[in-house]
Every structure is written in C-alpha cells, then in structure tokens.
C-alpha positions in Angstrom: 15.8 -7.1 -6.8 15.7 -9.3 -9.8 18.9 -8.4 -10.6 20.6 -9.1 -7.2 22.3 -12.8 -8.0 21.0 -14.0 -4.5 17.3 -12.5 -4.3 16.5 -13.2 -8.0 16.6 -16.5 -6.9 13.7 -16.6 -5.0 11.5 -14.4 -7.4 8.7 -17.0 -9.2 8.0 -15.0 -12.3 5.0 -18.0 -12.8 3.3 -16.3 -9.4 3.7 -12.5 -10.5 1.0 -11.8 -13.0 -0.5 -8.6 -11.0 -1.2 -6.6 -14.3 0.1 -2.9 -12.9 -1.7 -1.1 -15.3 -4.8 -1.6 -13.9 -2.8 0.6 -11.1 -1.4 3.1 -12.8 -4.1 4.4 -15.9 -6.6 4.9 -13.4 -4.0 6.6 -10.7 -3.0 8.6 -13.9 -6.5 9.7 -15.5 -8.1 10.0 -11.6 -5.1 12.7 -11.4 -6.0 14.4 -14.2 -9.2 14.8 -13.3 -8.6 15.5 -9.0 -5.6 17.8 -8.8 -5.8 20.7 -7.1 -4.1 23.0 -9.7 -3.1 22.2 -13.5 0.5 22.2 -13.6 3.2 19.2 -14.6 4.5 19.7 -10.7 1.4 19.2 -9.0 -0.2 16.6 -11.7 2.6 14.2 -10.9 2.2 14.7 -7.3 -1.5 13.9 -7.1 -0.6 10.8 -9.4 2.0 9.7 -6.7 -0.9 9.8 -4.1 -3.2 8.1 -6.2 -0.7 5.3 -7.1 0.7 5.1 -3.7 -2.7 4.1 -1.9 -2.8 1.1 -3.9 0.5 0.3 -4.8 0.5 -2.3 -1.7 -2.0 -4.5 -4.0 0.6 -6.4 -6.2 2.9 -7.2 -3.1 -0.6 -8.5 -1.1 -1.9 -10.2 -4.1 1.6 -12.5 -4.4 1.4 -13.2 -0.9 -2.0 -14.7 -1.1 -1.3 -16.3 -4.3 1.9 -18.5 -2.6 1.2 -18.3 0.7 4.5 -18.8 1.5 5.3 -15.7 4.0 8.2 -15.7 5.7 8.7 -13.8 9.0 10.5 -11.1 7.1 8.2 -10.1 4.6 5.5 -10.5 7.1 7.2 -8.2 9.2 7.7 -5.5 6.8 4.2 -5.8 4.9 2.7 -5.1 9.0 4.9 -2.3 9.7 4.5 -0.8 6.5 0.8 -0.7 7.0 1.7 0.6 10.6 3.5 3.8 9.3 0.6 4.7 6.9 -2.0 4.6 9.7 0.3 6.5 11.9 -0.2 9.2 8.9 -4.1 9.4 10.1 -3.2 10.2 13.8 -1.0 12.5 12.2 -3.8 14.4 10.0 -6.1 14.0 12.6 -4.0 16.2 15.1 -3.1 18.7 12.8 -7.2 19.2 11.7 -7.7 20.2 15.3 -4.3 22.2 15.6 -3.9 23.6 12.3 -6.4 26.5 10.9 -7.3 25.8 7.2 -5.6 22.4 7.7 -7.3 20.3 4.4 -5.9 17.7 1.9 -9.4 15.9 0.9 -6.9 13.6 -2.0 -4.1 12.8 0.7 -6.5 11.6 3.1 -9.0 9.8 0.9 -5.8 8.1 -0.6 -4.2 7.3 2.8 -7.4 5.9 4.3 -8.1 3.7 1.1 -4.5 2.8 1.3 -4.7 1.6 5.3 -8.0 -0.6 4.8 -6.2 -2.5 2.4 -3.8 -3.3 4.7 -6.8 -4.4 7.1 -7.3 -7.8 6.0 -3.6 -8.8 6.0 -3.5 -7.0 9.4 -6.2 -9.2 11.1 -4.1 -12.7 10.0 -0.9 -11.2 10.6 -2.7 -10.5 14.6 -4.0 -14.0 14.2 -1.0 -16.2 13.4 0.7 -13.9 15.9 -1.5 -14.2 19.1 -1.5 -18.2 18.0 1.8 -18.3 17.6 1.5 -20.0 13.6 2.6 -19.3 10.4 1.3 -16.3 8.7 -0.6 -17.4 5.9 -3.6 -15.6 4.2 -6.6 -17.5 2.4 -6.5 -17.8 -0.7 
C-alpha cells in the first residue's frame, strides 16, 4: 500500500510506531513450544495461528492513536471481526457434529483474536445506533 502513488499518500509514518516484533517472537517461540507435531510444515502453521489472533493489534492501535476513522476502514475492521467470530459458531457446531472434533491452539487463538475485536465492536455499535463518527478513546 505504501507503494501505491494514491494510498501512500495518506500513510502517516509519524503515527505507525506499533513495534511488530513484540507480535511475532512471541507468536514464533509460543509455536515452538505448542505445536502439535515437530515438523517445518506444522511449526509454521501453528506460528500463523499464533500471529494471526493478534495481528489485528497494529491496525487497532493506529486507529486509536488518530482517531480519524473513516467509514471505510470502519467498515472493514467490523466485518473483519464479524468473519472471525463466525469461525466460533463454526467450531462450535462441528464439536457437537464431529466425533474427535478438537483444535485446543485454533480455538484459543481464535477466541483471543475475537475479544480484541470487542472493544472496537462496542464503539463501532455506539457511533452506529447514534448515528456519529466512529472514533475510539484514546
């Protein structure tokens, strides 16, 4: 995007300081230590999971920091947060259709990953039902 001569535009380097590391080295050791089996395959999948439940954080942080949401990116953050929690109504029915159906790490992730979205959801409801602005305290 920062490449794209219209977008880059709009990017405020000042206002994205979200150190990812502090995502990804725990995401990384936390899948060395929780994968199910030991090979490259399966490693980098748990890591995926790992980094995907928080990989929302930078994205949420900026939005607080500028509070400067436009309907757009307010749409998309909501509906993104919509589709992961559609994923626990999806576990949910197959646990009581599937025998043997557990993933302990995709649902841990993916329930960590949906209350982060919980805050943003409740102002996003807020500014909706009130017909404002989205914007989220800061």
């Amino acid at each position: 995007m920062r490449g794209h001569r219209f977008i880059r535009l709009t990017y405020d380097k000042d206002q994205d300081t979200f150190r990812y590391l502090f995502l990804v080295a725990p995401s990384a050791v936390l899948a060395l230590l929780a994968t199910h089996k030991y090979t490259p395959l399966e490693v980098l999948w748990t890591f995926s999971i790992f980094l995907e439940a928080v990989a929302i954080l930078p994205q949420l942080v900026l939005l607080q920091r500028t509070n400067n949401i436009d309907n757009l990116t307010g749409n998309y953050v909501f509906l993104l947060g919509t589709y992961r929690g559609l994923y626990i109504v999806n576990w949910i029915y197959r646990y009581l259709t599937e025998k043997h159906y557990r993933q302990w790490v995709v649902w841990v992730c993916g329930v960590v990953q949906t209350a982060l979205y919980g805050d943003f959801f409740y102002y996003y409801y807020r500014a909706w039902s009130n017909n404002e602005r989205l914007a989220l305290p800061s």
